[in-house]
C-alpha positions in Angstrom: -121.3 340.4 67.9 -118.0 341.0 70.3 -114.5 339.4 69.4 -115.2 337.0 72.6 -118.3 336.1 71.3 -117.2 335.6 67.2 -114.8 333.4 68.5 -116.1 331.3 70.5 -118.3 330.2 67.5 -115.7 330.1 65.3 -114.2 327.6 68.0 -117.7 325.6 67.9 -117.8 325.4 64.6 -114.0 324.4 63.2 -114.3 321.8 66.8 -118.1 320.2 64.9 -115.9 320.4 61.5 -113.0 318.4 62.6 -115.6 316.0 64.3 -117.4 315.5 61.2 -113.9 314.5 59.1 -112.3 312.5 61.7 -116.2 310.1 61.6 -115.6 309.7 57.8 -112.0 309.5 57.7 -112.5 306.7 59.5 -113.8 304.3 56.5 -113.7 306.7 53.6 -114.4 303.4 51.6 -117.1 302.3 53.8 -120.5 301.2 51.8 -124.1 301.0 52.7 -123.8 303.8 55.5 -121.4 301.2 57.4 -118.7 302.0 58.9 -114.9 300.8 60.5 -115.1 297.6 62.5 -111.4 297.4 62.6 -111.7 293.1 62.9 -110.3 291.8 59.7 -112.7 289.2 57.1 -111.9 286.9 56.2 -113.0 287.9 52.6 -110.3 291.3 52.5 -107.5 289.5 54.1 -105.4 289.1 51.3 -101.7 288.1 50.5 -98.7 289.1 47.4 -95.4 288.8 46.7 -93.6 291.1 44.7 -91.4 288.4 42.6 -93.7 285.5 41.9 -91.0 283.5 40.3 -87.9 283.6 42.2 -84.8 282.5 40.0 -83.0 280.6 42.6 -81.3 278.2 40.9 -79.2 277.9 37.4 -77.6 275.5 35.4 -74.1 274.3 34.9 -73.2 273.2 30.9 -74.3 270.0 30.5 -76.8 268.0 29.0 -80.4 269.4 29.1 -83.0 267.6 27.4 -83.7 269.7 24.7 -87.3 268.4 24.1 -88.5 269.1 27.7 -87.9 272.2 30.3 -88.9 270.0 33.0 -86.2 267.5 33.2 -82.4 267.8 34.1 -79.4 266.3 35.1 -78.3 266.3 39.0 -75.3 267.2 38.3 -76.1 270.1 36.5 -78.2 272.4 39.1 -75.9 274.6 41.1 -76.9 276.8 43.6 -76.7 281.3 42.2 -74.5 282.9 44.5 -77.1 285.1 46.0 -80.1 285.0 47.6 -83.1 286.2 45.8 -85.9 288.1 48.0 -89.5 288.3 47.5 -91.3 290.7 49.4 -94.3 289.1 50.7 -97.5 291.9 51.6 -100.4 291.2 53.3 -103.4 293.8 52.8 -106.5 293.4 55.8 -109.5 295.2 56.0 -113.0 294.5 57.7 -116.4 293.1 56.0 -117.2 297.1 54.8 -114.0 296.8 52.8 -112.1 299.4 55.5 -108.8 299.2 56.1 -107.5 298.3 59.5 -105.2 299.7 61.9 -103.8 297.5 64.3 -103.4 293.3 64.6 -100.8 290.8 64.4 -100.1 288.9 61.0 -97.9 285.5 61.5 -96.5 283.7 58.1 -95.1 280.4 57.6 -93.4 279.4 54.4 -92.7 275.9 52.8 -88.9 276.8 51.8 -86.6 279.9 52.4 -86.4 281.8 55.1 -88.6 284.6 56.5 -86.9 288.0 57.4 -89.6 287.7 61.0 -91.9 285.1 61.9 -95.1 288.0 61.9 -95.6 292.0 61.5 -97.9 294.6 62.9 -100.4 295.7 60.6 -100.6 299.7 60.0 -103.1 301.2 58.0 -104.6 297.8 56.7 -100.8 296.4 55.7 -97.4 295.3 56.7 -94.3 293.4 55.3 -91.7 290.7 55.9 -88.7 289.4 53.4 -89.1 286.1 51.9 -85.2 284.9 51.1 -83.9 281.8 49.5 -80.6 279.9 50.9 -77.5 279.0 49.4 -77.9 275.9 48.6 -81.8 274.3 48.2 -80.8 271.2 46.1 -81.5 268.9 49.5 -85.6 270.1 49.1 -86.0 267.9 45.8 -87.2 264.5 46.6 -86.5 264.3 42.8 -83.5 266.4 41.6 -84.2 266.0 38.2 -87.5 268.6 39.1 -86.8 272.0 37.2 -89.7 273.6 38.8 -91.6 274.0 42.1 -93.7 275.9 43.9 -93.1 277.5 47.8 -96.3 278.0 49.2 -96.5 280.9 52.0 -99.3 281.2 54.5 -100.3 284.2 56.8 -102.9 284.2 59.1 -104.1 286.3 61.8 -107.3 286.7 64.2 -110.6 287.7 62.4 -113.8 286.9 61.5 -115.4 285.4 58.4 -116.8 287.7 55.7 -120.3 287.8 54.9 -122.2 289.5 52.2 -123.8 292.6 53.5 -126.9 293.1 51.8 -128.8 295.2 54.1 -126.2 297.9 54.8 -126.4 297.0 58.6 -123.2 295.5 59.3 -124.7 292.2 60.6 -125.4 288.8 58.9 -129.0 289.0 58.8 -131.4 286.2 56.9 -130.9 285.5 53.3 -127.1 286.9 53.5 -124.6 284.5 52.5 -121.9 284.4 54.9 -118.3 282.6 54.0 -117.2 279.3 56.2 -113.4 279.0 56.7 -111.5 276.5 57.7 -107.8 276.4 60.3 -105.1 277.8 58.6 -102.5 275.0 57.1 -99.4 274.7 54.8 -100.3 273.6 51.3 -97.0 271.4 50.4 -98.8 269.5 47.8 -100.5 272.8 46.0 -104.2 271.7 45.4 -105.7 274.6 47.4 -106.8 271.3 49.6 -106.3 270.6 53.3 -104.5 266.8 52.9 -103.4 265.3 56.1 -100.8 263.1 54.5 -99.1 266.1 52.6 -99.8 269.5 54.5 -98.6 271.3 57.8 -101.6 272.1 60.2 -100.3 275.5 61.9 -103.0 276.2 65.3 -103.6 273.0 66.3 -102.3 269.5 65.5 -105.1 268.3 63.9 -106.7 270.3 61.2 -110.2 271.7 61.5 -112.2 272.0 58.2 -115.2 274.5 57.9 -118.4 274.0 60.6 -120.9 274.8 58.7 -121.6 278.1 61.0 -120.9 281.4 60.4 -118.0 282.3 63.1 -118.4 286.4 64.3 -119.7 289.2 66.3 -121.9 290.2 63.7 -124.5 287.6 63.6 -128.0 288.2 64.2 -129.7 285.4 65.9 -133.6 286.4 66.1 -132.9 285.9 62.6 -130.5 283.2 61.5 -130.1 279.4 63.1 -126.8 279.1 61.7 -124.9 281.6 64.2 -121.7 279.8 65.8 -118.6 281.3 67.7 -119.0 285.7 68.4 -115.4 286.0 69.4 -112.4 286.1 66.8 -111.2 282.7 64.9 -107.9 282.1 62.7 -108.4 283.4 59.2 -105.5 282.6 56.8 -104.4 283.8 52.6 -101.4 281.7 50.7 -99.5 283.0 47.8 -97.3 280.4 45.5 -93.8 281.7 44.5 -92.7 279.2 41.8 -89.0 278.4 42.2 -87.3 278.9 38.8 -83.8 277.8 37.8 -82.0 280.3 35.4 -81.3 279.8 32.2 -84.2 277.0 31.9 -86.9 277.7 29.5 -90.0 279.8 31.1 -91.7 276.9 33.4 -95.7 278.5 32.0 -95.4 279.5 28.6 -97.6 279.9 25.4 -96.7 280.6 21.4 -98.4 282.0 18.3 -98.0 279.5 16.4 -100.2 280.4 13.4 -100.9 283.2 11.7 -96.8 284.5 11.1 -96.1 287.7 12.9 -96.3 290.7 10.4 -98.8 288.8 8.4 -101.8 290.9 6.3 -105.5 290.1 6.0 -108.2 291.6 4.5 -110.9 293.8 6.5 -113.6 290.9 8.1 -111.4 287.8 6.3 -111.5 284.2 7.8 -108.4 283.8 9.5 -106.9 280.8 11.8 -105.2 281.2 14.9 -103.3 278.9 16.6 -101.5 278.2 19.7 -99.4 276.4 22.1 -99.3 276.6 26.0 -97.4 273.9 28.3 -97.3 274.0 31.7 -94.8 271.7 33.7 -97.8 270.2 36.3 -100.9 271.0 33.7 -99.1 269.4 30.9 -100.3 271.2 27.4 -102.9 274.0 27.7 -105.5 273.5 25.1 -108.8 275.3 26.4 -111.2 275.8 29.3 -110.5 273.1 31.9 -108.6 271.1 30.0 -107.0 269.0 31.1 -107.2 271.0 34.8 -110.1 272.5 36.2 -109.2 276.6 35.6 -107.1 276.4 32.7 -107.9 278.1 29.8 -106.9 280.3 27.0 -108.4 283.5 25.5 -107.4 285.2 22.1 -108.0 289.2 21.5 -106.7 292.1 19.5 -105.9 296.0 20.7 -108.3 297.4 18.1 -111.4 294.8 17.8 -111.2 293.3 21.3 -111.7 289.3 22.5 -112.4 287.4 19.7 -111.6 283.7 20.7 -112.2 281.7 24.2 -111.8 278.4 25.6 -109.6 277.2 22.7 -105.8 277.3 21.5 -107.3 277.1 18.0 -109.5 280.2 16.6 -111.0 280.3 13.3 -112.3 284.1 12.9 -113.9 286.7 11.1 -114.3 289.3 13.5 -111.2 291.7 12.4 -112.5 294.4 10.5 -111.0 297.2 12.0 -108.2 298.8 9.1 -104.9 299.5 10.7 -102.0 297.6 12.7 -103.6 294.7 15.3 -101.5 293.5 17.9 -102.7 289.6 18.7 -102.3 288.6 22.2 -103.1 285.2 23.4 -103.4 284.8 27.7 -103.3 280.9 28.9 -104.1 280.5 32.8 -103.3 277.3 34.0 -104.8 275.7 37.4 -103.3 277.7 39.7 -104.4 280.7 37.8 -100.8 282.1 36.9 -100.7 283.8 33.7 -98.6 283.9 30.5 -98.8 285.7 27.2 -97.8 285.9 23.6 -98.3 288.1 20.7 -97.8 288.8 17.8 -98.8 292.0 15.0 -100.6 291.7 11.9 -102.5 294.3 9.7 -106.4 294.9 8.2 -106.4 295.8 4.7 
């Protein structure tokens, strides 16, 4: 074969490569043969914030009801004399779980202020600055509140999610699809539109779920159920809680029983007990008590979870010999987390 010749297949061949990377590159994450849509779901449009619990205000000396983190005098909140940021992240991808690569996400927050009203989304994310002002003591209805929570909402054009079961990238019988409703402000935090309460954001008044599924990917010779094949609003929320410094932690839990450092023998009967207090749940005593998602799980680094559902644990399922540090994890109903622990030893 000539130069000209062994080149020009050399050409053909790196050209039928690069073709063949730049097709998978395009959903390297893609599943059941699918591929990039590029229109965000509804189900992997997703929203965080880097500092869920802002510290934004603290207290002057004065009296602080020593039996209760949830109660203060007026005159001692004071504004800190910074602003604290949050960094607020929104993550979109379409139904096969692939990042997109272009849209428009718009946010709206309860209190603060947002360093831009939206951001272009580049490789499935982008960014604004949640900031708190100088002086937030007019938001109380009640000053005497230690804690609240700012709710943030983003929402952008997409399409509801759907689970794919088929691998064909369409909603086809027997696939559950998920019904969304409008976008809104959650001021009263029960993950519930209330007309009273909450900010509608596209339209002045708030449309629930229809019932249909909204996208291009229906397939009507087989479902009844296919609405809207153009784009809808699709929204996420994430709750900073606004902390004051030098207040106890709003969501917290103790050990209270056994004593840290304490020693057991290999498979013994031993109590554990706890208490977790919340200032909206109240106290924290198992699964969905007294709020629908609470709950508290016990576990050790060595022998794994050995207690659910209850602050108080009666077990006999340590028998690994060695040093077992005791962690206890209460959720409460808006699914934050806290944990305590403590170390004791197998003999």
């Amino acid at each position: 074969m000539n130069k000209i010749a062994l080149l020009t297949s050399l050409t053909v061949t790196i050209s039928a490569l690069m073709t063949g990377c730049s097709n998978s590159d395009v959903s390297p994450f893609a599943k059941g043969g699918g591929y990039s849509t590029n229109i965000i779901s509804s189900t992997n449009f997703g929203i965080t914030a880097s500092e869920l619990n802002p510290q934004v205000l603290e207290f002057t000396i004065g009296s602080i009801p020593v039996t209760s983190d949830t109660t203060a005098n007026w005159n001692d909140l004071v504004s800190t004399t910074s602003p604290v940021e949050s960094e607020i992240t929104v993550t979109a991808a379409d139904n096969n779980g692939a990042l997109v690569s272009s849209g428009t996400v718009y946010f709206a927050t309860q209190y603060g202020i947002l360093s831009a009203p939206s951001c272009q989304i580049v490789d499935g994310r982008c960014s604004v600055t949640w900031q708190s002002i100088a002086d937030i003591s007019y938001l109380y209805i009640d000053p005497t509140t230690i804690d609240i929570v700012n709710n943030i909402t983003a929402w952008t054009n997409g399409v509801e999610g759907f689970i794919d079961l088929d691998g064909d990238d369409r909603l086809s019988d027997s696939e559950a699809f998920f019904d969304t409703e409008e976008p809104y402000l959650d001021r009263n935090d029960n993950d519930t539109y209330d007309a009273a309460t909450d900010d509608t954001i596209i339209n002045t008044i708030h449309a629930g779920a229809n019932g249909v599924y909204d996208g291009p990917a229906c397939d009507v010779t087989t479902r009844s159920d296919c609405g809207s094949s153009g784009l809808k609003p699709i929204f996420a929320t994430v709750r900073l809680r606004l902390n004051y410094e030098g207040s106890t932690p709003a969501f917290a839990v103790t050990i209270d029983t056994p004593a840290n450092a304490a020693s057991f023998a290999s498979g013994a009967s031993i109590s554990f007990s706890a208490t977790a207090t919340d200032p909206e749940d109240g106290n924290i005593t198992g699964l969905n008590t007294p709020l629908t998602g609470n709950n508290i799980v016990w576990s050790s680094d060595l022998d794994g979870v050995f207690g659910t559902s209850s602050n108080n644990v009666v077990t006999n399922a340590l028998v690994t010999v060695g040093t077992h540090t005791i962690t206890v994890t209460a959720t409460d109903s808006n699914s934050n987390t806290t944990t305590a622990t403590i170390v004791i030893t197998i003999t």
